[in-house]
ROSE-635667 format. One record per residue (C-alpha): residue in three letters; x, y negated, z. Coordinates in steps of 0.02 Angstrom, whole numbers, padded with zeros to 5 digits, always signed. Example, Ala and Ser with C-alpha at 12.3 -4.5 7.8 and 13.67 -1.06 7.14 Angstrom:
ala+00615+00225+00390ser+00684+00053+00357
***
This chain:
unk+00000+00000+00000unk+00132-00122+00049unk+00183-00092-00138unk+00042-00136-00204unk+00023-00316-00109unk+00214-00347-00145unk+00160-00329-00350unk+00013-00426-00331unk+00116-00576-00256unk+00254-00536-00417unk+00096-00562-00534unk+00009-00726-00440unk+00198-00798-00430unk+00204-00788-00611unk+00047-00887-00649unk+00064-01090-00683unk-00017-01206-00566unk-00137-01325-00636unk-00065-01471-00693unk-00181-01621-00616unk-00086-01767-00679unk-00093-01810-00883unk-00205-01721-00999unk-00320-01634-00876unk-00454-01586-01010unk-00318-01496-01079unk-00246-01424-00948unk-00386-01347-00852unk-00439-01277-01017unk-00259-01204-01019unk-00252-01151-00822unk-00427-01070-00870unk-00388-00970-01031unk-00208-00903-00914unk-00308-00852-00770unk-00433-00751-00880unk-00300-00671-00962unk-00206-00622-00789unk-00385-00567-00715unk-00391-00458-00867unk-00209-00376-00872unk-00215-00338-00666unk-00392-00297-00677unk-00466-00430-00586unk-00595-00446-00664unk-00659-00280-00597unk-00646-00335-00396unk-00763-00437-00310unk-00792-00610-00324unk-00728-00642-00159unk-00564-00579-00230unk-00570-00662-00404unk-00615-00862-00309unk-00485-00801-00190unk-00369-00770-00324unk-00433-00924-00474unk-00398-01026-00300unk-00210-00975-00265unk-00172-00994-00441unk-00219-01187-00437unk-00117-01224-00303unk-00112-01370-00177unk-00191-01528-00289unk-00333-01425-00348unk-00387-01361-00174unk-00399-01551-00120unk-00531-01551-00255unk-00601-01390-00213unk-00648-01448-00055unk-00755-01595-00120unk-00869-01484-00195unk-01052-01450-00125unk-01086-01274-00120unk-01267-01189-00094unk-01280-01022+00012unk-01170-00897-00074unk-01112-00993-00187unk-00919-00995-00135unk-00888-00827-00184unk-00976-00813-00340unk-00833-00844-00473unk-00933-00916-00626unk-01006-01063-00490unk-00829-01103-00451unk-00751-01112-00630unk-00927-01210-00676unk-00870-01340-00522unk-00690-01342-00596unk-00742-01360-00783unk-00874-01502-00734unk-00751-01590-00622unk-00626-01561-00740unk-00693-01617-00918unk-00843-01747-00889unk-00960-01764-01049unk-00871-01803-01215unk-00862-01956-01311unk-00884-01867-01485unk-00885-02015-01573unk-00715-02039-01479unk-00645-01892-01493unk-00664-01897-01701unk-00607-02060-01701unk-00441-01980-01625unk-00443-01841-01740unk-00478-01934-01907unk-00325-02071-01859unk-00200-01903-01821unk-00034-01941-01921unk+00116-01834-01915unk+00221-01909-01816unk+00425-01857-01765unk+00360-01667-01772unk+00388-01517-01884unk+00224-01481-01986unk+00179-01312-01888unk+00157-01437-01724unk+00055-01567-01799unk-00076-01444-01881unk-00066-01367-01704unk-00129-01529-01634unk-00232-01561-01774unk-00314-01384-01725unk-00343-01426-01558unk-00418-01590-01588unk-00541-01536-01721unk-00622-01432-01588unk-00648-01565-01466unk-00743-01649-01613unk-00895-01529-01586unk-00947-01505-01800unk-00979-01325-01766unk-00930-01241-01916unk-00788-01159-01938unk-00766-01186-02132unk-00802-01382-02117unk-00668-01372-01977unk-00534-01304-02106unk-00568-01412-02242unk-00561-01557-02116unk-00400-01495-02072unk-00320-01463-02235unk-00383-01656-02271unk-00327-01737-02123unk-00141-01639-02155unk-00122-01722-02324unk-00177-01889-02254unk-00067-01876-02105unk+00082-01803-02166unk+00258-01913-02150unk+00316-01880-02339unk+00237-01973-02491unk+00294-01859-02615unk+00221-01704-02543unk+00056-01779-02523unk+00046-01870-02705unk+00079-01655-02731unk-00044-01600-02645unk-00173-01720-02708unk-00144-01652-02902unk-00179-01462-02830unk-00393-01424-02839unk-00453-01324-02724unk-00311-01267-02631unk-00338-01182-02466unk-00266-01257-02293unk-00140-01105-02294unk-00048-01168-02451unk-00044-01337-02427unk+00044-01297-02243unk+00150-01178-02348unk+00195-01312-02470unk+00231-01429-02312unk+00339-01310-02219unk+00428-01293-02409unk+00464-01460-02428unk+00503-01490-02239unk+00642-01360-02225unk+00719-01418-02394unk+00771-01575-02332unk+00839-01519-02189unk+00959-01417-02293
***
């Protein structure tokens, strides 16, 4: 048994804190999607709920517990795990601005980053936009690359291909980026 608690304190060791200063939206969303996946690959997910708030609470560390313990909880509702990541994700990322939130997607430029990171953020953003179909979201993408990207030449380019898909015109960007570094 003693074995058992000393791998359990390897595995929660191993998990990042949240992060409550910068991005939060981000990084509760981040914190969130690691602590699923650790509930999952220790099989958390199959204890109580005592265990798993126990658990989702050690992993957020000291800052997050002084928020924790602002929250109003009915009867019962401490130990029941979705309540508590509902508290979090409220607390965490108040309503959107969608108007706001396209507004920063549609002025995205490539900035002093390879191509692979700013269609990353590009990808990330384009989600917080809300336009709920995947398709729209990739042709959005592939449009908002061309616009955004640093070098003129590529994108005079890709504005002579039709009906290209997002995959080549990354492929053409990641082309013409590692050229010039050679």
């Amino acid at each position: 048994m003693n074995t058992t608690i000393n791998e359990r304190k390897l595995r929660m060791e191993k998990i990042q804190p949240l992060d409550t200063k910068g991005n939060t939206v981000l990084n509760w969303k981040n914190c969130l999607q690691r602590f699923e996946i650790f509930s999952t690959a220790t099989d958390l997910d199959s204890k109580t709920e005592k265990i798993q708030c126990a658990q989702l609470l050690h992993c957020l560390r000291e800052d997050a517990i002084q928020i924790y313990n602002t929250f109003n909880f009915g009867v019962d509702e401490k130990e029941k795990i979705l309540i508590l990541k509902g508290k979090f994700t409220r607390y965490f990322m108040p309503k959107k601005n969608l108007t706001y939130e396209r507004y920063k997607f549609f002025t995205t430029r490539q900035e002093n980053v390879p191509i692979e990171k700013f269609v990353t953020e590009l990808k990330n953003q384009v989600k917080q936009c809300e336009f709920g179909n995947e398709k729209l979201e990739e042709e959005l993408i592939k449009t908002m690359v061309i616009i955004g990207i640093k070098d003129d030449a590529t994108r005079e380019k890709l504005l002579e291909k039709e009906d290209t898909s997002l995959e080549k015109v990354i492929e053409c960007c990641v082309i013409t980026e590692s050229s010039k570094k050679n």
